[in-house]
N, C-alpha and C positions, 0 to 999 in steps of 0.2 A: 361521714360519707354523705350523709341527707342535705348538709350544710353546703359541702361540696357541691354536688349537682345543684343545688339553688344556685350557687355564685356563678358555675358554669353555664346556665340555664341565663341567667340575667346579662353575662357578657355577652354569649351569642345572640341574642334577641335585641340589645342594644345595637353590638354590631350592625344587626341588619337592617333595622329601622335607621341609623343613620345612612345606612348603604343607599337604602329606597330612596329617603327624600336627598342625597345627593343628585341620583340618577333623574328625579321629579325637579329639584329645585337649581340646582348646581349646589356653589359652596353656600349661599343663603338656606337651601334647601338643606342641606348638613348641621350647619349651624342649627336652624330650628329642630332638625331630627334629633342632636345631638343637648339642646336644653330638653325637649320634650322626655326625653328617653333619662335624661339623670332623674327629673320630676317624677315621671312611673315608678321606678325604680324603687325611690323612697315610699311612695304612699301606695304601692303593693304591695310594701312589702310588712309596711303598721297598718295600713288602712284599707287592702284589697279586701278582707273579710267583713269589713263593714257595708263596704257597696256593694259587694252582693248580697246582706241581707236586707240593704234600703230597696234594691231593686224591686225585690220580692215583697216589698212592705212587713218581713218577716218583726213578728211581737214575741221581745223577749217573755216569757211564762214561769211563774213560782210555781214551788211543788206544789202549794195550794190549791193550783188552778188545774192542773193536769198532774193526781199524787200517782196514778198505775205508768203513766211515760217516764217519770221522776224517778219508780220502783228499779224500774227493768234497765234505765241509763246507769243509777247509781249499782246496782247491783253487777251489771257488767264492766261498769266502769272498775271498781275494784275486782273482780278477775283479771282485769286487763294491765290492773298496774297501770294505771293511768289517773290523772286529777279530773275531778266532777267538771265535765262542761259545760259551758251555758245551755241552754234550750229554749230552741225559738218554735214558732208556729208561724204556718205561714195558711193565710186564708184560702186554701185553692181545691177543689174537688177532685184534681186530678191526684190520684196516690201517688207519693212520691217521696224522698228525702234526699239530704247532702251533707257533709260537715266541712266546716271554713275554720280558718283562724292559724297564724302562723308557726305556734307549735300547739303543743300536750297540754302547755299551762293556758295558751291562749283559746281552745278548744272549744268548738260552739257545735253542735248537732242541730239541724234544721229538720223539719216534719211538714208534711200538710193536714189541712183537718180531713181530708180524704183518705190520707191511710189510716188514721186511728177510728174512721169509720169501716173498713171492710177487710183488715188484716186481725189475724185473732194476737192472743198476747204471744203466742210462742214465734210465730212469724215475721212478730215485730220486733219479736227479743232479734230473730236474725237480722233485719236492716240494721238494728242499732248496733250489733256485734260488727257489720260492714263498716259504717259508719266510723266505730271506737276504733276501725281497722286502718285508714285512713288517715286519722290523726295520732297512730303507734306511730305508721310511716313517714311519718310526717310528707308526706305528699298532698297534702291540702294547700299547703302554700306555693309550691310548684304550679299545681292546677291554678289556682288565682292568680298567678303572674302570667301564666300562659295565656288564662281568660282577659288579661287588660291587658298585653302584648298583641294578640289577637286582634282584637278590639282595636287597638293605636295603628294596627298594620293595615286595618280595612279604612281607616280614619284616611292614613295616608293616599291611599286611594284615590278614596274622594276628593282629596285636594289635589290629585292628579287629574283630575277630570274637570275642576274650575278652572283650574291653570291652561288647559286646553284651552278651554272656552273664553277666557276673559285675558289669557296671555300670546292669544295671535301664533306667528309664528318662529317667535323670537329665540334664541337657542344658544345666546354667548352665555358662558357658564362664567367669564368674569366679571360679570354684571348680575350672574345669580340664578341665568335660567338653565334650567334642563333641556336638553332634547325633545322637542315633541312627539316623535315618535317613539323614544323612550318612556315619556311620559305615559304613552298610550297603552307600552306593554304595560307598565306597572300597573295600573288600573286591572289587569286581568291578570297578571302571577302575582300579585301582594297578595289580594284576601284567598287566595287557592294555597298559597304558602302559611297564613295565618292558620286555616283548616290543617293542614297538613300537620301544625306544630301540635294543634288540638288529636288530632288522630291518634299521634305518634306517642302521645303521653298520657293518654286517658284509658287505649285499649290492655295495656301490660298492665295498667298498675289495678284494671277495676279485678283481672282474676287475682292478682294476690289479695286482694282486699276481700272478696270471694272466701277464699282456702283460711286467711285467717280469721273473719270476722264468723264462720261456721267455728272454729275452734270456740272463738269466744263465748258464743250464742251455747255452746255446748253438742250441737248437732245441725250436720249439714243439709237434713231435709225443711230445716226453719228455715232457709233464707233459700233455698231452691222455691217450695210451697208460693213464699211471697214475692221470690222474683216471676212466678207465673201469672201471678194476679197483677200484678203491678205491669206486666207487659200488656196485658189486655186489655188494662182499664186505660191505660195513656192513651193504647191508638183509638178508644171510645171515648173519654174523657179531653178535651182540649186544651193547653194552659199557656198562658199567656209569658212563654219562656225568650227570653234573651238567646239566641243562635250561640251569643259568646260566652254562656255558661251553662251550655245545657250537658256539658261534658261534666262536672259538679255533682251532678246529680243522681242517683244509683239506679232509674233507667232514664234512659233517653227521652225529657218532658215533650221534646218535638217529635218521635216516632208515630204518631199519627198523620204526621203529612209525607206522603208518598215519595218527595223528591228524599227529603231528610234522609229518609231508610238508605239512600244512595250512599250519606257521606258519615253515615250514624257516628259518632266519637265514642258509641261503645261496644263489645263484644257481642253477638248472636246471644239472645238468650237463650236460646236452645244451647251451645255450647255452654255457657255460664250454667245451668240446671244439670247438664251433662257431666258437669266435671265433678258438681256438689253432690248427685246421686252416685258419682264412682266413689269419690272419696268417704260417703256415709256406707256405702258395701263393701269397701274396704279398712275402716273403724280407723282411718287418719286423721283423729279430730280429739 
């Protein structure tokens, strides 16, 4: 089923990025939408977990280097019925994490030094229980294809916007061009439909990851606890996040800038803490 939705997930996004740059380019405009969009395809689908962790300059770490983060991954990782994943660090003050990688085996959990400075170990046992939750679902790979979909649709954009500029008012689509005024919309419904795809697939899947990743951790007020700190410290804390994968992340690393809060790609934390205090008073875990 998780395979499923991936293939489903990549034809309609290819769809529409060819769509865009028809409507931007004419058949030129296709043509290039339609190399770009095979290109994505493959290297998100082996390689989207690697670029987000170069983005973040995230440093693979031996148990050596960090053996209490090693403890509580390796120890839920076997509750979870799942294979030890890599573990990265990422240098950032704001508290934060994510897990990338295209399935179970290919599995990596990212951290900042910012949470392993202000979350205690039972708190962190719950992030990482989210986390191990994430890569059950296999929806980390979704999310990275969504995050470089996203990313190529606000691309496309832009190239609607030079095209303006440096392509006059020229509009025969047998010769390649787009409509200008076509053109013009797509600069303003591409990256609000890119968001949109971000919305649509980051708020469902963070509460199941929520409900299960509390089972994992063993109890639901570990990761209620540190989802309260970690919301706090973000909108105090500032971090230098990528808009096209701050949906990745288990809160929102942009929630400290006021418009952000508008288009959040994740759940109210108040809801998220709400649902994990009913489920720990009701012993569903």
């Amino acid at each position: 089923m998780h395979t499923l939705k991936t293939m489903v997930l990549m034809v309609f996004l290819t769809v529409f990025f060819i769509f865009v740059g028809s409507l931007i380019g004419g058949k030129q405009g296709a043509t290039f939408a339609l190399i770009i969009a095979l290109g994505m395809n493959f290297f998100a689908y082996f390689f989207s977990h690697k670029i987000v962790l170069s983005m973040y300059r995230a440093k693979e770490i031996t148990e050596a280097e960090a053996p209490e983060l090693y403890s509580i991954i390796r120890r839920l990782t076997q509750k979870a019925g799942l294979p030890m994943p890599k573990v990265y660090i990422i240098d950032s003050d704001q508290p934060n994490a994510f897990a990338t990688g295209r399935s179970p085996k290919h599995g990596v959990v990212a951290v900042t030094t910012g949470i392993m400075r202000i979350l205690s170990m039972e708190e962190l046992s719950g992030v990482i229980g989210h986390e191990l939750a994430h890569i059950k679902h296999r929806d980390i790979l979704i999310s990275t294809i969504a995050a470089t979909f996203a990313g190529a649709i606000s691309y496309l954009a832009q190239m609607a916007q030079w095209a303006l500029i440096f392509g006059g008012g020229r509009h025969d689509d047998d010769e390649g061009g787009g409509h200008p005024i076509v053109a013009l919309l797509m600069m303003i419904i591409a990256p609000l439909v890119a968001m949109i795809i971000q919305l649509a697939i980051s708020r469902s899947r963070e509460y199941a990851a929520d409900e299960e990743g509390a089972s994992i951790a063993g109890n639901p007020l570990y990761l209620a606890n540190a989802l309260k700190k970690l919301h706090y410290a973000s909108q105090a804390i500032p971090m230098n996040a990528n808009p096209g994968t701050a949906h990745l992340f288990i809160v929102n690393p942009l929630s400290g800038k006021s418009l952000m809060k508008l288009f959040s790609t994740h759940p109210p934390i108040e809801e998220r803490v709400a649902r994990l205090e009913a489920m720990a008073r009701s012993r569903r875990y």
